[in-house]
C-alpha positions in Angstrom: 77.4 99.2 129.1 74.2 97.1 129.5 71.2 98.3 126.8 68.0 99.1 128.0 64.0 99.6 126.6 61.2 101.3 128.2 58.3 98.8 128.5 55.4 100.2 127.0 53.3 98.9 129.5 54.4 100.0 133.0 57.1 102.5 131.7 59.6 101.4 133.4 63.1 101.4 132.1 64.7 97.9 132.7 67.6 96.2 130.9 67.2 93.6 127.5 67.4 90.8 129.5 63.8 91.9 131.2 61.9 91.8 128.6 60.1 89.1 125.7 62.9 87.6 123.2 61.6 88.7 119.6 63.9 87.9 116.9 62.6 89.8 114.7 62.7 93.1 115.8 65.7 95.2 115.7 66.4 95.5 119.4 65.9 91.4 119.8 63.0 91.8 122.2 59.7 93.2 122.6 58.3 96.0 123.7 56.7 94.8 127.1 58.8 93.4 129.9 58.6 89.9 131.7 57.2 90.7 134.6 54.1 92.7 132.7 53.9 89.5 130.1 53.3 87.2 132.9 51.2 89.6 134.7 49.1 90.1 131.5 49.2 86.3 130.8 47.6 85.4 134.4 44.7 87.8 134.1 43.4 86.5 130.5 44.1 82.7 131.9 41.9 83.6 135.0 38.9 85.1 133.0 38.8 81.6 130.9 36.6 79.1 132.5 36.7 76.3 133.7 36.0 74.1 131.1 38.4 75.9 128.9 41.0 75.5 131.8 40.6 71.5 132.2 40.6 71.4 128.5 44.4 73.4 128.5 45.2 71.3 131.1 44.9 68.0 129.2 46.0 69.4 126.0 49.5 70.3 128.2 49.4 66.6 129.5 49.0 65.1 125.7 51.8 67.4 124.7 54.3 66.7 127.7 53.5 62.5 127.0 54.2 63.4 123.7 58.4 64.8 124.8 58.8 61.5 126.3 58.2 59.4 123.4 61.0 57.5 121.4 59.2 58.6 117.6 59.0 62.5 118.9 62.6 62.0 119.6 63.8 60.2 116.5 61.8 63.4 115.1 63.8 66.3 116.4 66.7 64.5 115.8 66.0 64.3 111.9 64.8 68.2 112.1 68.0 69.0 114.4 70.1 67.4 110.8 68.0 68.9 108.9 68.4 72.5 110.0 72.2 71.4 110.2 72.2 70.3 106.4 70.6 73.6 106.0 73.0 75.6 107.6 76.3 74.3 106.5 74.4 74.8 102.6 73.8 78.3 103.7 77.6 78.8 104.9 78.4 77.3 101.8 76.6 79.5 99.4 78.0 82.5 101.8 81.5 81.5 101.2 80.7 80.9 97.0 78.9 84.5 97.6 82.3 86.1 99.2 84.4 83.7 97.0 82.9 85.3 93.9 83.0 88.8 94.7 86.8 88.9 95.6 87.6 87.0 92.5 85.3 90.2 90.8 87.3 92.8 92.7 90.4 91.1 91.7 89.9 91.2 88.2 88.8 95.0 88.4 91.9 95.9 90.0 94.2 93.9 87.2 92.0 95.8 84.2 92.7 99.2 86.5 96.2 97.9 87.0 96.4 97.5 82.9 94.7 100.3 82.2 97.2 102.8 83.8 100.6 100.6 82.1 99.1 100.9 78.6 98.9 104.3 79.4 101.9 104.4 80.8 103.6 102.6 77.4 101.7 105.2 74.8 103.3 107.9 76.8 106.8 106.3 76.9 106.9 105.0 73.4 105.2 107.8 71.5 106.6 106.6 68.2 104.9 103.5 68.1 101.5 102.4 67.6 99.4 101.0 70.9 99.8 97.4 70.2 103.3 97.7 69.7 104.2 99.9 72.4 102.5 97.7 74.9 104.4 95.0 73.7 107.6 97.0 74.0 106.5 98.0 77.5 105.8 94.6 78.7 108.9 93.2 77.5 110.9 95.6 78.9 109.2 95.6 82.6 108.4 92.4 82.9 111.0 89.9 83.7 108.8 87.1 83.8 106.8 88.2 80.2 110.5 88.9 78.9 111.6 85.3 80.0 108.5 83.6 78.3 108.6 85.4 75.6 112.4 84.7 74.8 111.8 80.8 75.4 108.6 81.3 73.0 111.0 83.0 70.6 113.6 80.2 71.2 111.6 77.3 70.6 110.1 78.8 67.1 113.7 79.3 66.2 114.5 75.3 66.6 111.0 74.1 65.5 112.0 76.2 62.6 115.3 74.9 62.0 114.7 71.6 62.7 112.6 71.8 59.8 114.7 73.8 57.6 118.1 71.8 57.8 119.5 73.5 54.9 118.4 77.1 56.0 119.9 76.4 59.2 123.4 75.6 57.5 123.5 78.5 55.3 122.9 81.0 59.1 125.2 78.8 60.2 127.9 79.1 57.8 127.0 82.8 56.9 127.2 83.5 60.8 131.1 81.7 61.0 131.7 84.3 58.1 130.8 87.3 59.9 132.7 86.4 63.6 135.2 83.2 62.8 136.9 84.0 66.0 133.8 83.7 68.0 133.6 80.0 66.7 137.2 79.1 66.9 137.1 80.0 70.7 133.8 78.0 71.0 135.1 74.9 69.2 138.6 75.1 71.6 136.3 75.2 74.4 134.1 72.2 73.1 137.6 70.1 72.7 138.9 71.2 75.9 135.9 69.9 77.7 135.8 66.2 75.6 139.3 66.1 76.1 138.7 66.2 79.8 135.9 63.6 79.7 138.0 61.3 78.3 140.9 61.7 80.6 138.1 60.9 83.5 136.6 57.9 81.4 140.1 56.3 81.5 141.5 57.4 85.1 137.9 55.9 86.7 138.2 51.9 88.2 136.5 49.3 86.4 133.6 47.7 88.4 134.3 44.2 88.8 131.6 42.0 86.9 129.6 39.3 88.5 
């Protein structure tokens, strides 16, 4: 559906594209149509006189010598990549603007998001303090915080005996004590598998040396 203004002038409905190009009003345009801006234009140029005429008329001459000129080109050109340079900074700083309020609305929604599972792990593990049930809750939930934390767990446990030798042998040795099949099994299994490397070692060819 085409958009039209009354011109203020004549009062005549017309369509947007009849009328003066304003950018800064809200409709785009003005209020007074093309044909009453020309009309309005011709009547105040025919009251000037004629000295003031001849005078417009050179200073339009100057200005149209002026287009044709190889500096007035090299001008525009440098305002055309400046108003370019300004542009892409503006898009730029749009983008950082945007950039910076997703990553804000992001963050909300993980603190919402954490809000609602400590609650969650106070009402599921009553017996426990916060700290402690949010750990509990996090481990158990989580397979990917369950995971690091195991490997976190794992990695104090051999940092900690390879320090500790003698501790290590005394779990070691204590732990045989409590479960000696569990250890005979594990050190069948270890012999079965060197066995069998062996037998491979042997049974492969020889590359011939040269």
């Amino acid at each position: 559906m085409t958009k039209t203004k009354v011109c203020k002038v004549c009062g005549v409905e017309k369509p947007l594209e009849r009328f003066v190009k304003q950018w800064r009003n809200t409709s785009g345009v003005l209020s007074v149509c093309l044909d009453c801006y020309y009309a309005r234009a011709k009547a105040g140029y025919e009251k000037l006189s004629e000295e003031e005429k001849e005078r417009r008329r050179l200073e339009r001459n100057a200005y149209q010598r002026k287009l044709r000129t190889p500096e007035y080109a090299q001008e525009m050109e440098r305002k055309r990549a400046e108003r370019g340079l300004r542009a892409e900074a503006l898009e730029l700083s749009r983008a950082e603007r945007t950039a910076r309020k997703n990553l804000r609305e992001e963050k909300a929604a993980k603190r919402a998001e954490r809000a609602l599972q400590i609650e969650a792990a106070v009402a599921l593990y009553p017996a426990l303090d916060r700290w402690q049930a949010v750990k509990k809750y996090d481990y158990e939930t989580n397979p990917a915080h369950r995971e690091h934390r195991d490997e976190v767990r794992r990695a104090q446990q051999r940092r900690h005996d390879k320090n500790n030798p003698e501790k290590r042998r005394e779990k070691e040795k204590r732990k045989r004590e409590r479960n000696p099949e569990r250890f005979l099994e594990k050190n069948r299994r270890y012999a079965a598998r060197r066995k069998a490397r062996l037998l491979a070692e042997k049974s492969s060819p020889l590359t011939p040396e040269e």
